[in-house]
C-alpha positions in Angstrom: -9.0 41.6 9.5 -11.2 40.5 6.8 -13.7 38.0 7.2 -13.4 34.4 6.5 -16.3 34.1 3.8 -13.9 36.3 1.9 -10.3 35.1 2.7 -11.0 31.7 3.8 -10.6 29.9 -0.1 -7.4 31.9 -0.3 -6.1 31.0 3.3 -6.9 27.4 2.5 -4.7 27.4 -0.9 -2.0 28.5 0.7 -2.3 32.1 -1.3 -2.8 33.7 1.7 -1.7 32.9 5.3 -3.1 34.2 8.8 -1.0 36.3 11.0 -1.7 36.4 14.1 -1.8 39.7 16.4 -3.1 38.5 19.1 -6.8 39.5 18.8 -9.5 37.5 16.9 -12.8 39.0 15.8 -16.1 39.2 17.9 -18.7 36.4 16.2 -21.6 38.0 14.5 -25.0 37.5 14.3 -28.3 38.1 12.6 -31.6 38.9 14.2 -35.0 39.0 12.8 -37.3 41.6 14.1 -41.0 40.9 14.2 -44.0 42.7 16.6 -43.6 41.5 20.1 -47.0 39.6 21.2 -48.3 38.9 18.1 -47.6 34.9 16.9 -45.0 34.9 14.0 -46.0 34.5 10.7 -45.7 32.0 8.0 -44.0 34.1 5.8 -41.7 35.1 8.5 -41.2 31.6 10.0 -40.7 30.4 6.2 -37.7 33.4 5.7 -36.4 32.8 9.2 -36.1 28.6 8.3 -34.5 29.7 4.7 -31.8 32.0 5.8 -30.7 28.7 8.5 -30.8 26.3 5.9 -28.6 28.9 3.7 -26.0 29.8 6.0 -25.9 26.7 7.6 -23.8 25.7 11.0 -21.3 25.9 10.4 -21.6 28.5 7.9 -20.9 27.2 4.8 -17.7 29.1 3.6 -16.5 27.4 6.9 -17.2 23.5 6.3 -13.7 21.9 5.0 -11.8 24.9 6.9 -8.7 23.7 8.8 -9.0 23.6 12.5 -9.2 27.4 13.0 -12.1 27.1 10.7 -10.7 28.8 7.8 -11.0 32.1 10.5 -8.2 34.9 10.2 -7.0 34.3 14.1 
């Protein structure tokens, strides 16, 4: 299974095509580590509001996707 940032153009030009086996991938996520009890820094706060406005949601290999969301099922 290769993730949909990678295969997704190709799924949606009909180059490649999903098969499904009956399982689909567990969603991923990214987590930002900071000191607990301190307040966050601007720095921080200003990477943190980057990477969402860069990824996006939906991510943005996945806007235009088909109904599956351009995912391998």
């Amino acid at each position: 299974m290769l993730p949909s940032f990678i295969v997704g153009p190709d799924i949606r030009a009909g180059t490649l095509k999903v098969v499904d086996i009956g399982l689909q991938a567990a969603p991923e996520y990214l987590y930002v580590a900071h000191p607990e009890g301190r307040k966050v820094s601007a720095k921080l706060r200003a990477l943190v509001d980057w990477l969402r406005t860069a990824f996006g949601d939906p991510p943005y290999w996945e806007v235009g996707a088909d109904d599956n969301g351009g995912r391998p099922r």
